[in-house]
N, C-alpha and C positions, 0 to 999 in steps of 0.2 A: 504494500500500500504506500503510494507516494500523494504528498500534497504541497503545495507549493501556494504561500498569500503574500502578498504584498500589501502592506497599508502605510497612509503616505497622509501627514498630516501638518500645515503653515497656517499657524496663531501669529496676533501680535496683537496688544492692548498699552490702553493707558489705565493707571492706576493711584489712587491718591495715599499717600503719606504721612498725611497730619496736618496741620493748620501751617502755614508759612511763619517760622522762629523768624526769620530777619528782618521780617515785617512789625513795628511796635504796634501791640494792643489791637493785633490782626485775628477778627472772628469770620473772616469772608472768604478765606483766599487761601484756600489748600493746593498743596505744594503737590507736582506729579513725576513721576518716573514712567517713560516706554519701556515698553517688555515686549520680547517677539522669540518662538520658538519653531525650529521647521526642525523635523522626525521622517525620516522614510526607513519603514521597518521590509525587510525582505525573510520572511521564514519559509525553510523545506524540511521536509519530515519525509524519511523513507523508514516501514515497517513489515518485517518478514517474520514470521514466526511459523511453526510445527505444533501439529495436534495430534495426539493420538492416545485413544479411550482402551483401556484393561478390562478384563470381569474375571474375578475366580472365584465362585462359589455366590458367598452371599458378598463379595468385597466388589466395590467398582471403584475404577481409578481414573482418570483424568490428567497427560501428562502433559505441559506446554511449554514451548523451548521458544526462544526468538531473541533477535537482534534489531537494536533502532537507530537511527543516527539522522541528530536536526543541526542545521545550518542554521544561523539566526545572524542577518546582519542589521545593526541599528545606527543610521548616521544623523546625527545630533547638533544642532547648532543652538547655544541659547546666549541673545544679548541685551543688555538695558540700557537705556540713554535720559539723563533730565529731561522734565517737557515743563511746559510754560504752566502757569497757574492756572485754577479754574476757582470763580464765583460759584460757589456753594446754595447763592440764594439764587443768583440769576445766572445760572451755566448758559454757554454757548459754545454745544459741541462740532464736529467737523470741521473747524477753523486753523487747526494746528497739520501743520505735514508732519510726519513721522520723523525723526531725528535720524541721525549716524546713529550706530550704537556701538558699544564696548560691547566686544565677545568674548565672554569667559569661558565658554567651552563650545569647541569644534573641533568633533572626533568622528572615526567611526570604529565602532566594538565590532564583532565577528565571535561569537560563541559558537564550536565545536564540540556534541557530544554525542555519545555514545554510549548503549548500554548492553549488556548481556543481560537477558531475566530467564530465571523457569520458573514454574509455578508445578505442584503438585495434588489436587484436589482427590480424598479418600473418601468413599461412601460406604456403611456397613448397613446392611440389611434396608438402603434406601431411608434411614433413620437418623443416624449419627454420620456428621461429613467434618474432617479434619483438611483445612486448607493451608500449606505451606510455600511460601513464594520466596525469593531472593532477586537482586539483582544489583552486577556490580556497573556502576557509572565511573565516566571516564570525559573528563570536563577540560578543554582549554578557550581561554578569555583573549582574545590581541585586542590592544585597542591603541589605535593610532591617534595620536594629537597634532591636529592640522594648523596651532596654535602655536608663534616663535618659541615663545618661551616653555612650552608644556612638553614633558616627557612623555615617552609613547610606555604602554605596561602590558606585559604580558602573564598570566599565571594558568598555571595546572592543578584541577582538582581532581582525585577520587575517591570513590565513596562504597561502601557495599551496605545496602540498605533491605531489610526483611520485612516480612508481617508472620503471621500464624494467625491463624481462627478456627474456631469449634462453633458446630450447631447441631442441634438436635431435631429434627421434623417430625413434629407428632401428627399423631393422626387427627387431632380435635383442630390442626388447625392455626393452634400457639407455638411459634415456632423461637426458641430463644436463641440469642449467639453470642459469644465474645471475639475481639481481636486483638492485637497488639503488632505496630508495625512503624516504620522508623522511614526518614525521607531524606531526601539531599535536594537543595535549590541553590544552584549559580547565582542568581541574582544578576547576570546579564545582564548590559545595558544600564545600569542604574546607578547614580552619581551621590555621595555623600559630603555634607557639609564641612568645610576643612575651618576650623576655629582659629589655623595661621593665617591663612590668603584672602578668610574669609568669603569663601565660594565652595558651590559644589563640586568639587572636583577629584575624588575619592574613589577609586572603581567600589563596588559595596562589596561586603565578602560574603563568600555563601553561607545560604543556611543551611541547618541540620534540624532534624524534628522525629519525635517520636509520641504514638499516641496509643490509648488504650482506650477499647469502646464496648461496651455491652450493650444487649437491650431487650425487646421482643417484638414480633410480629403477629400478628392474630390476619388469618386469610383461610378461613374455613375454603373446604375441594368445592365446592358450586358455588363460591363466590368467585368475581371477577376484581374486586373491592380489595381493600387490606387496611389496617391501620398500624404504625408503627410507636415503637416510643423507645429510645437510647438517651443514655449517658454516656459521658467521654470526656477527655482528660487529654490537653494539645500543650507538649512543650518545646518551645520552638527557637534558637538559639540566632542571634545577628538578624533581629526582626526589622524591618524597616518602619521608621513612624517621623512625624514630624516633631519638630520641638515649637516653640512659644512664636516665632517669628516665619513656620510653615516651610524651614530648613530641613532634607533628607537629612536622618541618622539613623543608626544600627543601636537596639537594647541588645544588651548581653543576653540574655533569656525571659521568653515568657511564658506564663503558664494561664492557659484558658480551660477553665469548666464548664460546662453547660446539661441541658437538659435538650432532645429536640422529641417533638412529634408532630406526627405525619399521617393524613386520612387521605384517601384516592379511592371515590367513588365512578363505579363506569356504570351507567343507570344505563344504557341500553338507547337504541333508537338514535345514536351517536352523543349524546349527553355523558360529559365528562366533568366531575370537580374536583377539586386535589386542595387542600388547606394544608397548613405547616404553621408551629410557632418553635422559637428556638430560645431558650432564656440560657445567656453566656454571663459569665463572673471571669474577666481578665484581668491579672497581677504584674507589671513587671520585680520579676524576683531575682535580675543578678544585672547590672550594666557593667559598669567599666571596675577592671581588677581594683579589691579593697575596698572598695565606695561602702559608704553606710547609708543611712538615712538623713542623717546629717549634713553627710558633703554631695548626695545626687539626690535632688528634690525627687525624680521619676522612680525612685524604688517604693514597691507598694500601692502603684498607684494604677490606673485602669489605662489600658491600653488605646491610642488614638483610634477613631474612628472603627470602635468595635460598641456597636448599641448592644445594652444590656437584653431587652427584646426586640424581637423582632415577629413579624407576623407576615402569611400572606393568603390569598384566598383567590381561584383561577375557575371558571365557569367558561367550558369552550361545549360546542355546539359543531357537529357537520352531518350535512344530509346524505340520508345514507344511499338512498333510492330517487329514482322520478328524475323528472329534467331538472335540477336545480342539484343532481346527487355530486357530489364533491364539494359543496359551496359551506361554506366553515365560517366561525369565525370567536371570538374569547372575548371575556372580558377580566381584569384582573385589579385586584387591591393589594396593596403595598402600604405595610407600617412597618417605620423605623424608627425605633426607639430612642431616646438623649442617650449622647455619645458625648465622651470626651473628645476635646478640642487638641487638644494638647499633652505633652507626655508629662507635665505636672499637675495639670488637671486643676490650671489656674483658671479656665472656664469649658464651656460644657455647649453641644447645638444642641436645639429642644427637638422633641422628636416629629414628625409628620404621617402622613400620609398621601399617596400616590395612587391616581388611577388608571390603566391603560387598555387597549381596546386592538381589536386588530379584524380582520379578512382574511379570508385566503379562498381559491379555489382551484381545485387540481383537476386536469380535464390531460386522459390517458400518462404520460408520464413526466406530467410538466407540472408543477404547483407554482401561481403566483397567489403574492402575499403581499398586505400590506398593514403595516402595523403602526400604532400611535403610543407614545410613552407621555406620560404625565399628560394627560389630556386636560385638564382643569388649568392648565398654567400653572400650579402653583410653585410660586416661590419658594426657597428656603436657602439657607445656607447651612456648609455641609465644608469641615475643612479636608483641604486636598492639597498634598504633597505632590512633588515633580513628576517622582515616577508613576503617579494618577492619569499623568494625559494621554494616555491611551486607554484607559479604562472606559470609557464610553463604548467603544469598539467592543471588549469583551463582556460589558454586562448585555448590548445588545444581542451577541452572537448567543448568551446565557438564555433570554429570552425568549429568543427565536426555539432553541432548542428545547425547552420546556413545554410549548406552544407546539411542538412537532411532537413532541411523543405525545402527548396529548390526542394528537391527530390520528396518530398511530394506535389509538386506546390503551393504551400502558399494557402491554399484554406485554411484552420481554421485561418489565419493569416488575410485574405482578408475579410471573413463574419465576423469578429468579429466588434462591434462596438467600437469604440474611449472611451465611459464609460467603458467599462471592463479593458480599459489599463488603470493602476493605476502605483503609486510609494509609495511602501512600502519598507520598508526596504532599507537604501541608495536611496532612489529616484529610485526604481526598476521598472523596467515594468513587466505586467503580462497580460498576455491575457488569459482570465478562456476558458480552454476546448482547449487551441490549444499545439504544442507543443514547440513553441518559447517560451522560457525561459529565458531571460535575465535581467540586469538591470542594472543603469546607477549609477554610486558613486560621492560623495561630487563633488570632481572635475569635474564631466562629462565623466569621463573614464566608459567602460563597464568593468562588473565584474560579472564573472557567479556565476551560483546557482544550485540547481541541476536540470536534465535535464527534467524531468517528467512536468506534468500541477498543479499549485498547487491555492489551492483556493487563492482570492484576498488579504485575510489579512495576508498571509505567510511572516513571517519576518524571517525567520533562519539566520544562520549566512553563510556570504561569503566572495570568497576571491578576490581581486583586480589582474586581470593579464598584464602581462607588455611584453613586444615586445621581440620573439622571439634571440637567440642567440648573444647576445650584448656583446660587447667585452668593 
């Protein structure tokens, strides 16, 4: 399986700074800085893997063997420049041309990796299934600095990362499970805040993560329906978060708890509804060597832009028959619960809600779609760091994807058992063979990956997406 995306993204903004200091007894006349940012991301992903199923007696086995290897190149430019004042009471915008700017960073990164996985899934008597997966990753970073004065950096990483999980399938229908499994993230592409030069320019170091999950399932055999409920326990080392002035930086570790549950009704007659609430408790528990509480205000405290709940609620519709048979379409709520702002948790965004809506109609083997995010306008503000601005891109593609099994009426979603959903990579979930693709980060937030089924030890690299049009 080969894929190959290209996305390619040129910002630039003015933005205000505070009241004008060198102006006396100045309440009018807020001072501005230009900002302008161009990204062209190029990713390819080739995946091969081997299957081959066992049976002796009452044992069945399940053995998967494969190899991956992603390209990722990401070329980066980011500059600011002073811009003229702006009247607060009386603005008048479009008047200014964009300045020259200072470029503090123009590069381009190239991440190479590569992984070896197998995976081994045990069934006895169709009841009891023991799942054991590995996979060792093989990481290098170049990044070239197009900048006089900026050194070019190169580093090698690897990593051999596991899971294990058990579950039982009873006959009634309750089906319990545990896992335990461990991840590696390059962190590609992503720039950290230097406290000398005072700029981002810091390649980020990978992270590491390990997580433990139990829970149960309830999907009696003539239901098409299921409900879920787990706990889980994400500890995730070199986290990326903002600090007080919306600067990349890396916590030394974090640790997130939470609770999720999960309903997915298929009423029939193409009516589909799926609800989920997630309630997370995130601590950062170790930054920079020796720090106490004392000397790093962030130990102790809640992780940036991780809401304590979260909610959602998806009501999709397609007709199944007649002339109008493929014609679909969803509608969907979204609450996000207060979030800290910042990694001291000197303040806090209050929480919201979101509504979104969408179309589609698939006529032989073509689906067009069209889909609307936050349909009310509404406002909010919602803090977002550097490595955020390509997050749009992945919550969309999150979306679409959820919206498409749906479509698909969760039938690979429903037959899978509770041992195939693992957390690799960021506490990821993965369901082997279906097309739900997601997975859940340090904090608890979902963070897409790519959209296809990928074996269980898949760790590639992903990106965290954050709430649609935030002001």
């Amino acid at each position: 399986m080969n894929k190959d995306r290209i996305i390619n993204f040129n910002g630039r903004t003015f933005y205000g700074t505070g009241f004008d200091t060198t102006i006396p007894h100045n309440t009018k006349l807020v001072s501005r800085s230009a900002y302008a940012y161009t990204n062209g991301d190029h990713l390819n992903t080739v995946d091969t893997r081997a299957l081959r199923h066992f049976k002796t007696g009452n044992w069945k086995q399940t053995v998967l063997f494969g190899y991956d290897y992603q390209h990722i190149g990401i070329r980066e430019t980011d500059g600011f420049a002073a811009a003229p004042d702006i009247n607060i009471f009386h603005p008048v915008y479009g008047q200014t041309t964009f300045p020259d700017l200072f470029y503090y960073l123009n590069n381009n990164s190239v991440l190479q990796q590569q992984g070896l996985y197998a995976q081994d899934q045990i069934k006895y008597r169709d009841h009891l299934v023991f799942t054991l997966g590995g996979r060792q990753d093989f990481a290098k970073n170049n990044i070239t600095n197009f900048l006089s004065d900026g050194p070019d950096f190169s580093h090698r990483d690897a990593r051999f990362t596991g899971r294990a999980g058990v579950t039982w399938l009873s006959t009634s229908g309750i089906t319990p499970y545990f896992a335990y499994s461990t991840s590696f993230l390059p962190n590609a592409g992503t720039f950290i805040y230097n406290s000398t030069t005072k700029q981002s320019t810091d390649p980020a170091k990978p992270s590491d993560s390990r997580q433990i999950e139990g829970g149960l399932k309830f999907q009696p055999r003539t239901w098409t329906s299921f409900m879920t409920a787990s706990i889980f326990q994400i500890n995730q080392t070199n986290v990326i978060v903002a600090d007080a002035a919306f600067n990349n930086i890396q916590d030394g570790e974090v640790r997130s708890r939470g609770v999720e549950l999960e309903s997915v009704a298929a009423l029939g007659r193409g009516l589909n509804l799926h609800g989920s609430y997630t309630l997370t408790a995130t601590n950062t528990i170790k930054t920079l060597p020796g720090a106490t509480p004392e000397t790093d205000a962030s130990l102790g405290k809640w992780l940036p832009q991780t809401p304590r709940n979260q909610f959602s609620a998806i009501a999709d519709y397609t007709q199944p028959e007649g002339r109008f048979a493929g014609l679909g379409g969803n509608f969907d709520v979204r609450f996000v619960g207060t979030n800290a702002a910042d990694t001291t948790n000197s303040f806090f965004v209050p929480n919201y809600t979101l509504l979104d809506a969408g179309l589609r109609f698939g006529y032989r083997h073509t689906l067009f779609r069209v889909n609307a995010t936050n349909v009310t306008d509404k406002r909010r503000s919602a803090p977002r760091h550097c490595a955020d601005r390509r997050d749009q891109w992945a919550r969309d593609q999150h979306l679409a994807l959820r919206r498409e099994t749906f479509h698909r009426g969760l039938g690979d979603v429903a037959d899978a058992s509770p041992s195939l959903r693992n957390a690799v990579g960021n506490g990821r979930e993965n369901i082997v063979g279906s097309p739900w693709r997601v997975a859940r980060g340090a904090g608890g937030q979902w963070v897409a990956d790519v959209l296809e089924p990928r074996p269980a030890a898949y760790a590639a690299t992903s990106v965290n997406f954050a709430p649609d049009n935030t002001a």
